[in-house]
C-alpha atoms as a printed R data frame, in Angstrom:
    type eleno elety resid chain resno      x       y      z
1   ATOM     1    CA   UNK     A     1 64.288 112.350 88.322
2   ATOM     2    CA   UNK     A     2 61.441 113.676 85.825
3   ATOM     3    CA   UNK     A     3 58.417 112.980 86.073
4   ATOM     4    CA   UNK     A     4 57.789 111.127 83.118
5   ATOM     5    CA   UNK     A     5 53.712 111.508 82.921
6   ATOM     6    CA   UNK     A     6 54.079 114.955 82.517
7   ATOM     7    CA   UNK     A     7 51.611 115.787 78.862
8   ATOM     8    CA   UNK     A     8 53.611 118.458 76.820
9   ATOM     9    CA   UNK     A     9 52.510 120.053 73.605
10  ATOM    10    CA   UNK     A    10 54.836 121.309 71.036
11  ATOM    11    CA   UNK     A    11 53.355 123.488 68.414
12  ATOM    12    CA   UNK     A    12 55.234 125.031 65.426
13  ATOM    13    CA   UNK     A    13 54.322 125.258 62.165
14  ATOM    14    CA   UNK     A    14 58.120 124.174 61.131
15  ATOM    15    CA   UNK     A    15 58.805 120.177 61.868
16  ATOM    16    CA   UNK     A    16 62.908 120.788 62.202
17  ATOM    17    CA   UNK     A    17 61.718 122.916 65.101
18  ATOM    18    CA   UNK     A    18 59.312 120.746 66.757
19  ATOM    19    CA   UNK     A    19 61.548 117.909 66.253
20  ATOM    20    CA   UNK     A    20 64.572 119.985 67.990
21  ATOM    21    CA   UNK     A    21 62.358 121.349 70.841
22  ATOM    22    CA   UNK     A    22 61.554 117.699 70.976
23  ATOM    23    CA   UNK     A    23 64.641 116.095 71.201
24  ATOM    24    CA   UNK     A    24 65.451 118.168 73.735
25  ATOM    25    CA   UNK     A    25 62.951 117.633 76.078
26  ATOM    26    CA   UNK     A    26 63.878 114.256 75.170
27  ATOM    27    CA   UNK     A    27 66.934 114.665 76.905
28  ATOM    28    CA   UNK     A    28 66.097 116.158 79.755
29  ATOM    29    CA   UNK     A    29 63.732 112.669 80.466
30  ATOM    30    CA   UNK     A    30 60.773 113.643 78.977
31  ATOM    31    CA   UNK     A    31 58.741 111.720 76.276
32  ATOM    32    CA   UNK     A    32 54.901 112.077 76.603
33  ATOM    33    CA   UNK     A    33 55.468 114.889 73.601
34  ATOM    34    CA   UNK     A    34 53.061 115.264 71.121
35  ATOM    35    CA   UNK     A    35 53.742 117.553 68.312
36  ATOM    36    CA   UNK     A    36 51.066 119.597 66.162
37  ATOM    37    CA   UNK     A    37 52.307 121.964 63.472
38  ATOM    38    CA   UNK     A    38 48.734 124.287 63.190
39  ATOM    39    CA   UNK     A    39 46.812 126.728 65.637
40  ATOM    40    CA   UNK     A    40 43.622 124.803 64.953
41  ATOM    41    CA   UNK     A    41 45.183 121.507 65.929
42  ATOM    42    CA   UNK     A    42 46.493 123.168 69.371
43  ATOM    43    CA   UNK     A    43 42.492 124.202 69.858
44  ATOM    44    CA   UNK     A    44 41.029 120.929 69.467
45  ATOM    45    CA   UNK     A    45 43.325 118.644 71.192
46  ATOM    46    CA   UNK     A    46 42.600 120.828 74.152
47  ATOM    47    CA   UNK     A    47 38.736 121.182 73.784
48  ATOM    48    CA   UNK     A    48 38.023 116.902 73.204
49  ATOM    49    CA   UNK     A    49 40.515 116.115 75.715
50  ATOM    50    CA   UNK     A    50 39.436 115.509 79.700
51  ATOM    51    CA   UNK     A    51 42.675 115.615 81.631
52  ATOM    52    CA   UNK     A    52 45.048 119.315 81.890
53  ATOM    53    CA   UNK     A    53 47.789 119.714 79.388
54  ATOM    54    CA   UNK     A    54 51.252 120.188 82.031
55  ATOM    55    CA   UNK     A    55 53.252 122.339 79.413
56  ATOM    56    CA   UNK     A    56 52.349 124.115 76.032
57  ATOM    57    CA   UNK     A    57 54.982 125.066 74.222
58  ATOM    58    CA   UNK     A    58 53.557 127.287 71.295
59  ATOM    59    CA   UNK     A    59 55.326 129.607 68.461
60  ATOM    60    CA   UNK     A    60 53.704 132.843 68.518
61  ATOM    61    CA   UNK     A    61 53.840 133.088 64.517
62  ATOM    62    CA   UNK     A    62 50.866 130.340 64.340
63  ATOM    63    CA   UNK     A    63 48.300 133.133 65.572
64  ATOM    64    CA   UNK     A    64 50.091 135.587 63.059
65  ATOM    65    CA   UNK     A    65 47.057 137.204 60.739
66  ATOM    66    CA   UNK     A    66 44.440 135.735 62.841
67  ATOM    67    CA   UNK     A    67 42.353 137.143 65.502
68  ATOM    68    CA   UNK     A    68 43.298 135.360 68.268
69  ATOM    69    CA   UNK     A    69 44.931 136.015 71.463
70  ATOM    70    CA   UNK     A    70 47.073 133.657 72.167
71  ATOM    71    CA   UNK     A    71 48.322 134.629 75.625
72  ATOM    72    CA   UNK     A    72 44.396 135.164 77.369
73  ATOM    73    CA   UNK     A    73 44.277 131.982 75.771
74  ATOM    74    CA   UNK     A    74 47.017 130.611 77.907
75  ATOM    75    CA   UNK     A    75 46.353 132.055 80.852
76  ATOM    76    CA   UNK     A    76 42.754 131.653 81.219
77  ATOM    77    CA   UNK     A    77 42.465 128.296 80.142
78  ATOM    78    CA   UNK     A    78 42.204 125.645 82.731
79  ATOM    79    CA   UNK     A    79 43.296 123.000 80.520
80  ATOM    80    CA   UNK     A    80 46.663 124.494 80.484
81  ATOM    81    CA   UNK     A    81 49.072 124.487 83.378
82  ATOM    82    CA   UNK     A    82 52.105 126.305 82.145
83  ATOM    83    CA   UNK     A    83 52.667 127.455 78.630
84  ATOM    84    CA   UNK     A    84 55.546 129.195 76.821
85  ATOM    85    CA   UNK     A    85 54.898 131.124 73.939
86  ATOM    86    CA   UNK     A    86 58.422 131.611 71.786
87  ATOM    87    CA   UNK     A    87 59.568 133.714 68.519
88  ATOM    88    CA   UNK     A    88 57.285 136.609 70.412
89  ATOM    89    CA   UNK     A    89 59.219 139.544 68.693
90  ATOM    90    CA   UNK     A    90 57.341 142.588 69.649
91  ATOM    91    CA   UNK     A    91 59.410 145.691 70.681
92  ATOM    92    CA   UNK     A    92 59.884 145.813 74.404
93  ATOM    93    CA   UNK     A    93 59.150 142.531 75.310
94  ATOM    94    CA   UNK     A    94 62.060 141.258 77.359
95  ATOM    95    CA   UNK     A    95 64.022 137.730 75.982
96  ATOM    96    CA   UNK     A    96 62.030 136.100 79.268
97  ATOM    97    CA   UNK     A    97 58.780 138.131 80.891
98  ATOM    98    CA   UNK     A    98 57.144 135.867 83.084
99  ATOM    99    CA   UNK     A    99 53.855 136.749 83.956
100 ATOM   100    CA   UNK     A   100 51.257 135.692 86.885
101 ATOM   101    CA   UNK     A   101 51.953 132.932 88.867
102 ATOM   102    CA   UNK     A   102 54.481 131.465 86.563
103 ATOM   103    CA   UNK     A   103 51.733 130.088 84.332
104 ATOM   104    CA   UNK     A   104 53.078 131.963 80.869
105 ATOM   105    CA   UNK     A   105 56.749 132.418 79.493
106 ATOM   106    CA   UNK     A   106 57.085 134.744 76.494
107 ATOM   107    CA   UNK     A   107 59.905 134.173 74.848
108 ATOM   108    CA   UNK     A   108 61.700 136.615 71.939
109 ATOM   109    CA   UNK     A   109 63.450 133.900 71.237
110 ATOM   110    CA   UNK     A   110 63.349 132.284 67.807
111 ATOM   111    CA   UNK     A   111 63.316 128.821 69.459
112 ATOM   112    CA   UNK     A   112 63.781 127.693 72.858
113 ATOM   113    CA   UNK     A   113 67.311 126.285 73.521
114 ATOM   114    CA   UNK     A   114 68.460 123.721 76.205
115 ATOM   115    CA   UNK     A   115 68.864 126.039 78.756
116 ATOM   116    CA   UNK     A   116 65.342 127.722 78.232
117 ATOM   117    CA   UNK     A   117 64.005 124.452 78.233
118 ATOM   118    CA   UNK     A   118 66.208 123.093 81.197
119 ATOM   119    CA   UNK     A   119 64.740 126.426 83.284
120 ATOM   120    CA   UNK     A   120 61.041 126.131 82.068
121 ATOM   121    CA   UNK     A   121 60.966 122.270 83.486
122 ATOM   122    CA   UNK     A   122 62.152 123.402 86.313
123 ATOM   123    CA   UNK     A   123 59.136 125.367 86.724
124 ATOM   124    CA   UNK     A   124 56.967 122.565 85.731
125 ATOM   125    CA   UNK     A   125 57.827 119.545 87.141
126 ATOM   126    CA   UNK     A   126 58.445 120.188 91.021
127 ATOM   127    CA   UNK     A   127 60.338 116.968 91.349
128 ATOM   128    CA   UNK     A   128 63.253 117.889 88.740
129 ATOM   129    CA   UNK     A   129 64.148 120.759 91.591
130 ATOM   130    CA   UNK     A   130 63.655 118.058 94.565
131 ATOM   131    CA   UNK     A   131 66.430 115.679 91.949
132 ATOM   132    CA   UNK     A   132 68.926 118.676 91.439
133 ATOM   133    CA   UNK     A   133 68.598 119.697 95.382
134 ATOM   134    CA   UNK     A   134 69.308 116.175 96.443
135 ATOM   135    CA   UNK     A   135 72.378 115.940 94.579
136 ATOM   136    CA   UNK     A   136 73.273 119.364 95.728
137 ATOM   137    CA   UNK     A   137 73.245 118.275 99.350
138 ATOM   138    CA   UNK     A   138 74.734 114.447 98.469
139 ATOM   139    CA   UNK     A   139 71.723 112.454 99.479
């Protein structure tokens, strides 16, 4: 069963793909989802607020023409537990590179589909596995 107090954070500047990314996470049980559409946004929530974000889900195209690197960001901040960073279309960056500890997922992907999601929770929220290994076993 998820763990329905995990704190996610969509951001994308587009609302048909916050509201998708959304919805899906909707359906895997989650709903503590709050979407933000600008980089700035993103940076505040996380400065004024006192308890770790679980899961940032970011599109790489909000740091687009600014100085900012997004995936330091991500991994060194201790307000963020996991993030995935999405539409990451550099050459040579595989569809899924995930880097220390599981912490970041950088996605080339244009948006993350149900399956990308379905993984990435897995990842997240321990007691999703324990739920899918339970029923694997028939307890």
């Amino acid at each position: 069963m998820p763990n329905k107090a995990l704190r996610i954070l969509i951001a994308d500047d587009q609302h048909f793909s916050r509201l998708r990314i959304e919805r899906a996470l909707n359906h895997l049980g989650y709903y503590r989802i709050a979407p933000m559409h600008r980089l700035e946004e993103v940076l505040s929530a996380l400065e004024y607020d006192c308890e770790p974000l679980d899961l940032l889900i970011i599109n790489a195209s909000l740091v687009k023409g600014v100085k900012f690197d997004l995936f330091s960001f991500c991994m060194d901040n201790p307000y963020v537990r996991y993030a995935m960073i999405y539409d990451e279309r550099q050459a040579g960056i595989p569809a899924f590179l995930v880097c220390r500890q599981d912490k970041v997922l950088i996605s080339a992907l244009p948006l993350p589909d149900l399956d990308t999601l379905t993984q990435l929770m897995a990842k997240v929220d321990p007691s999703l596995v324990a739920t899918a290994r339970n029923r694997e076993v028939g307890v």
